[in-house]
C-alpha positions as CSV (number, residue, x, y, z in Angstrom):
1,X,0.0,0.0,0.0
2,X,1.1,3.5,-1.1
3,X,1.7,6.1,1.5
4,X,-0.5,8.2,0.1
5,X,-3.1,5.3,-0.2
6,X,-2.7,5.5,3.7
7,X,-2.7,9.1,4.2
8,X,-6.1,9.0,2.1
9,X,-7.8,6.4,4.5
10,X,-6.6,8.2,7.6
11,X,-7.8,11.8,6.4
12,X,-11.3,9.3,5.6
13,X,-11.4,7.9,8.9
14,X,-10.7,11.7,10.6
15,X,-13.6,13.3,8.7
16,X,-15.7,10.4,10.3
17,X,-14.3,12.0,14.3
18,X,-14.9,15.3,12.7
19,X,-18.7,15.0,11.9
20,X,-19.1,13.1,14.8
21,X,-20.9,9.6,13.2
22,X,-19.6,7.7,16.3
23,X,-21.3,9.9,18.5
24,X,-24.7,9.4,16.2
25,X,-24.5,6.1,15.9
26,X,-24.2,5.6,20.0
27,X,-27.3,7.6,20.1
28,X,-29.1,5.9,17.6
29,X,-28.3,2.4,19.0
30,X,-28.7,3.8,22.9
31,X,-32.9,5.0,22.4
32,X,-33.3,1.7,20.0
33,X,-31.9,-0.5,23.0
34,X,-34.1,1.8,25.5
35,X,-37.1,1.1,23.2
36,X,-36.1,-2.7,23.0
37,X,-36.0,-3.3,26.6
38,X,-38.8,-0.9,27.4
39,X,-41.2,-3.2,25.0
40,X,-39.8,-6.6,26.4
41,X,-40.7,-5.5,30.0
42,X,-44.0,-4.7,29.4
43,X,-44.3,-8.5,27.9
44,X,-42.3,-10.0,30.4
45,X,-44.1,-12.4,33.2
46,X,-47.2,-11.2,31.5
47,X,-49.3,-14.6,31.1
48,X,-50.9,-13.5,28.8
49,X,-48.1,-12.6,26.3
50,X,-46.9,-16.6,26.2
51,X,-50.8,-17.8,26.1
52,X,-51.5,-17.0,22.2
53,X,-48.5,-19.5,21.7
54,X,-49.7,-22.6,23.0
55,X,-47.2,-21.9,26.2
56,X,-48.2,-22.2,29.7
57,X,-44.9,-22.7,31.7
58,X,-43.6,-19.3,32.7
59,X,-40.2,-19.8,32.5
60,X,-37.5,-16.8,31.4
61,X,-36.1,-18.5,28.6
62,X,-39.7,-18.5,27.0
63,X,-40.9,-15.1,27.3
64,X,-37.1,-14.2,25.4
65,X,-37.5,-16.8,22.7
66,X,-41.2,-15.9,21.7
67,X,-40.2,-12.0,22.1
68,X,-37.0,-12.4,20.0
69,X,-39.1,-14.5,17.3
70,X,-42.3,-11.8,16.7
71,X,-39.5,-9.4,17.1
72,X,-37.2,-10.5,14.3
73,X,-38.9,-9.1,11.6
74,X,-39.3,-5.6,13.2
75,X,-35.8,-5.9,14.0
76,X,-34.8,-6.5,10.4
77,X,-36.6,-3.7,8.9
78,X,-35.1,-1.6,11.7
79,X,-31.5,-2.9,10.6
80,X,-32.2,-2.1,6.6
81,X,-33.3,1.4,8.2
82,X,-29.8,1.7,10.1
83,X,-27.5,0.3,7.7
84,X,-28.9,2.9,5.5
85,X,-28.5,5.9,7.7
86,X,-24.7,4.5,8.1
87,X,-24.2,4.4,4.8
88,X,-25.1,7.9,4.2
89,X,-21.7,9.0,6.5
90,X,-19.7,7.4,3.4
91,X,-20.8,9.9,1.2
């Protein structure tokens, strides 16, 4: 790799610091983990949450697996959403 090859990706990687896309990204990933956990404890122990799915035993492991599986497509369209705002601090 070429110096200036080098020099280029640093000066790249600098603007990133300069417009501050760490510090949006942190934010953007802090309130959508606030919103995450906020949603899964209003479900959580709720007997009623688990009963649509055929499951009666209240143990922890259930309420995560049936939240993570309605929440996987949410979470997906979420992702596209994100990886799309990231992209837009390459340009």
């Amino acid at each position: 790799m070429e110096i200036d090859e080098v020099v280029a990706i640093v000066i790249h990687e600098l603007g990133h610091v300069h417009h501050y896309h760490l510090m949006k990204i942190t934010c953007i990933v802090f309130v959508f983990t606030i919103f995450l956990l906020t949603i899964f404890s209003t479900v959580y122990r709720e007997k009623s949450f688990l009963e649509p799915f055929g499951f009666s035993h209240q143990a922890d492991f259930v309420y995560v697996f049936v939240f993570a599986a309605i929440f996987d497509p949410i979470d997906f369209f979420l992702s596209c959403l994100f990886n799309k705002f990231s992209r837009n601090f390459e340009s």
